[in-house]
N, C-alpha and C positions, 0 to 999 in steps of 0.2 A: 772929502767933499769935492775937491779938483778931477779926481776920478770919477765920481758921478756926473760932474757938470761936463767931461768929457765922456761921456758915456762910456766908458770904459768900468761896467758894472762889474766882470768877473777880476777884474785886480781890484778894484773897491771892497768885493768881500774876501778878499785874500788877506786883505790890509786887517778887516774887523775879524778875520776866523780867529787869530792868538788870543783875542780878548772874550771868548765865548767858551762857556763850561760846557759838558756834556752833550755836545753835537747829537744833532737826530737828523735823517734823512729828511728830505724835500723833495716835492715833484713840482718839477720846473716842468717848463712847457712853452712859454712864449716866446713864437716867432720874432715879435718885437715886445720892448719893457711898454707898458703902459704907464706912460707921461701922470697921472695923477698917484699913482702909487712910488713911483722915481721921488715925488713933487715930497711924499709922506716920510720918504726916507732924509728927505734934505730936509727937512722940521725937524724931527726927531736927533736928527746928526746938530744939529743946529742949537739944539738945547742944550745937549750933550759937552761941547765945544760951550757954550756960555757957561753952564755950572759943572764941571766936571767932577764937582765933589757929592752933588746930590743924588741921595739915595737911591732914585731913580734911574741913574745916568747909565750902570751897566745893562738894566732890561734894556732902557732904549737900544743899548749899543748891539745887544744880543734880536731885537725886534728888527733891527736895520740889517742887520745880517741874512737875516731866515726870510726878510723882505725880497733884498737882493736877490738872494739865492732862489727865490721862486720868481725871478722876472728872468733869470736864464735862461737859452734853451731846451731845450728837453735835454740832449744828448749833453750837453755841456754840465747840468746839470747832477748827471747821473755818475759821468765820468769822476765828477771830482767827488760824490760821495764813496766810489771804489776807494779812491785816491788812501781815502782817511784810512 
């Protein structure tokens, strides 16, 4: 959460990739993250962090991931799906 509130989005999904099963590609794109989807991932992260035992909590963690990753740049983006 400290990394997103520091907008420092691509260390924030570096933080969630180890907790995400079977990665799939993303098309990132945004020049800047837009503030109401940023706003989505800190809810989400937010419940996650209150019950981390609910059945729920891994999609969230998995939905804040793929969130992120599609608020990255394009280039940014793409590099890190090589990456994998």
């Amino acid at each position: 959460m400290q990394l997103i509130e520091a907008g420092d989005l691509t260390q924030a999904a570096n933080r969630l990739g180890p907790m995400v099963s079977g990665k799939r590609s993303i098309r990132g794109g945004r020049s800047t993250p837009e503030a109401e989807e940023i706003d989505e991932v800190k809810k989400w992260l937010g419940e996650v962090v209150a019950d981390p035992d609910d059945p729920g909590a891994r999609f969230l963690v998995e939905r804040s991931y793929y969130k992120l990753r599609s608020q990255l740049p394009k280039d940014e983006a793409q590099h890190r799906v090589a990456k994998k």
